[in-house]
C-alpha positions in Angstrom: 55.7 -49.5 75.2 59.1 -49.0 77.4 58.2 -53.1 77.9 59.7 -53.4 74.4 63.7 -54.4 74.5 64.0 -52.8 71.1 62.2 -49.1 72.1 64.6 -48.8 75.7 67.7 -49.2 73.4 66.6 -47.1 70.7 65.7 -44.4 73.2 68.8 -45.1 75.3 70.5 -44.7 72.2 68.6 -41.4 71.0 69.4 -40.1 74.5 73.0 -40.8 73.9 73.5 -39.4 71.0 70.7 -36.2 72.1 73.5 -35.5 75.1 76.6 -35.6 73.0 75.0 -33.0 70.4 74.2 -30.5 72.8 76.7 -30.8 74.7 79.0 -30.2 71.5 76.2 -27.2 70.4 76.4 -26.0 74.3 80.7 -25.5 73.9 80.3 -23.9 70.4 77.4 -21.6 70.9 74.4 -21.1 73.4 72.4 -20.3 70.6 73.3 -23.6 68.9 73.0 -25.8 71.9 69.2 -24.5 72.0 68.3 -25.0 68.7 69.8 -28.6 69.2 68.1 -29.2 73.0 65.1 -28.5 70.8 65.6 -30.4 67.9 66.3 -33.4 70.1 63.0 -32.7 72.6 60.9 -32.5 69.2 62.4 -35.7 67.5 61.9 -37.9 70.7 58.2 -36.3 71.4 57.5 -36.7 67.8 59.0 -40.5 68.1 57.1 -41.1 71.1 53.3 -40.0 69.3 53.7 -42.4 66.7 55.2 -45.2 68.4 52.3 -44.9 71.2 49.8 -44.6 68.2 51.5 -47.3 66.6 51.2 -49.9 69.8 47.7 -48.4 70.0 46.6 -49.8 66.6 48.5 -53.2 67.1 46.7 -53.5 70.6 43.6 -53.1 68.3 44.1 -55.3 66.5 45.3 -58.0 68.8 42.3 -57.1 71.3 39.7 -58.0 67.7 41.9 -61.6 67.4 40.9 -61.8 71.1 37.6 -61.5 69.9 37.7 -63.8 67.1 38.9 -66.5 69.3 36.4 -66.5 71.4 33.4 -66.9 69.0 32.8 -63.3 67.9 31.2 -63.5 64.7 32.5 -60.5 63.0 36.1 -59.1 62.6 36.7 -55.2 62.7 39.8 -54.0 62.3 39.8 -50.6 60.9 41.5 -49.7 57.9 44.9 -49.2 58.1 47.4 -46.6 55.7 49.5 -49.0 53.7 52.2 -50.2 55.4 53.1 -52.6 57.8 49.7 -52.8 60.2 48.1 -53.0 56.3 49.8 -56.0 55.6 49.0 -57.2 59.1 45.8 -56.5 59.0 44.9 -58.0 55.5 46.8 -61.4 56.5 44.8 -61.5 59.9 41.4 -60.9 57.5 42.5 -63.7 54.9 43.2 -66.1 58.1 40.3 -65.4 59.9 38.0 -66.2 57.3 39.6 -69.6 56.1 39.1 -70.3 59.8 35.4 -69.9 59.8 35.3 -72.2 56.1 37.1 -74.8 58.0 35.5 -74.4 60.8 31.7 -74.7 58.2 33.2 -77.6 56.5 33.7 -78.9 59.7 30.4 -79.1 61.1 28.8 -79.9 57.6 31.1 -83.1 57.9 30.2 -83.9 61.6 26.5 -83.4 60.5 27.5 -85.9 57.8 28.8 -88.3 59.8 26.1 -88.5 62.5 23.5 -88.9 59.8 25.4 -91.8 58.2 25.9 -93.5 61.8 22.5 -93.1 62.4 21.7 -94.9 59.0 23.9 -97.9 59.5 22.5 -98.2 63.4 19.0 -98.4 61.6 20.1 -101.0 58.6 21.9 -103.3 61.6 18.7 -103.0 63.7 16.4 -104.3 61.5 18.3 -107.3 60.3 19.1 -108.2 64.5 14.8 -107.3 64.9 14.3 -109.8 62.3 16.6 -112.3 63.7 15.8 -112.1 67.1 11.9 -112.6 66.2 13.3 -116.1 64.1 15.2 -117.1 67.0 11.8 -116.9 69.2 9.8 -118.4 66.8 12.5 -121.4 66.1 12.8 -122.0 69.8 8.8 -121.9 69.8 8.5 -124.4 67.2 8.6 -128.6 67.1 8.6 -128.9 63.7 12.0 -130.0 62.4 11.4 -128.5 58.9 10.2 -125.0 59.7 13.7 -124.7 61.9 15.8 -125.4 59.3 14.1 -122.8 57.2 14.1 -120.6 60.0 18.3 -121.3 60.3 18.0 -120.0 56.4 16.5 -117.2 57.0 18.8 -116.3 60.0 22.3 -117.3 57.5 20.8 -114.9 54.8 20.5 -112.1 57.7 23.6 -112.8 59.3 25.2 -112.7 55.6 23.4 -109.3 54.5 24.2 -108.0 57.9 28.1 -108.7 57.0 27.3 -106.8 53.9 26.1 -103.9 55.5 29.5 -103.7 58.1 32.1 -104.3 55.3 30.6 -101.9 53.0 
């Protein structure tokens, strides 16, 4: 908590201003410059409980984010009064869960994609299949007539297969 820049000058600055009032209550009354030594040691105890509970609840939550990022499925923060760790809490909720929508959309899409990849690999394997088994049967073959219709065939293949790729 003393890590914090802002809490050592704030207590430095309560401490300052502690020691000037009872000093001041000491030189008008003893009386006064107890009741002020003990207004100041309750103010800083009191501002030291709820500044400790305070960075309790923020480590909290920052140890559930720690969570979160690595893969827990569920969020718990507990409730918090309305305030500032509210508001905290409510925006780290809202984030979290359009994290875990983009992180569903993603892997619908990746699903997506590796389906359609597999689908074009099978529509460009069949046309090379059947072109491959022309090519045999062309080099197999004397007949001057049967090769040209075998070059057909291969054109229309080769001309589907350019369908396939620009579509």
């Amino acid at each position: 908590m003393f890590r914090n820049r802002e809490i050592r000058h704030f207590a430095a600055c309560f401490l300052l201003i502690a020691v000037v009032a009872v000093t001041l209550s000491f030189t008008i009354n003893n009386l006064a410059g107890f009741l002020s030594l003990a207004s100041a040691a309750a103010f800083g105890t009191t501002f030291f409980l709820f500044t400790k509970a305070r960075y309790r609840d923020i480590a909290q939550i920052s140890n559930q984010i720690d969570l979160v990022l690595h893969n827990a499925e569920h969020l718990y923060i507990g409730e918090s009064d309305e305030g500032e760790l509210s508001i905290l809490h409510n925006e780290i909720t809202k984030m979290t869960m359009r994290i875990r929508e983009q992180n569903d959309a993603l892997k619908k899409e990746k699903n997506h994609l590796a389906d359609s990849l597999a689908d074009i690999s099978h529509q460009l394997r069949t046309p090379l299949t059947s072109a491959n088994l022309i090519l045999s049967l062309m080099s197999n073959n004397p007949d001057e007539n049967q090769r040209k219709a075998y070059i057909r065939e291969t054109k229309e293949l080769l001309v589907r297969m350019d369908w396939l790729i620009t579509s």
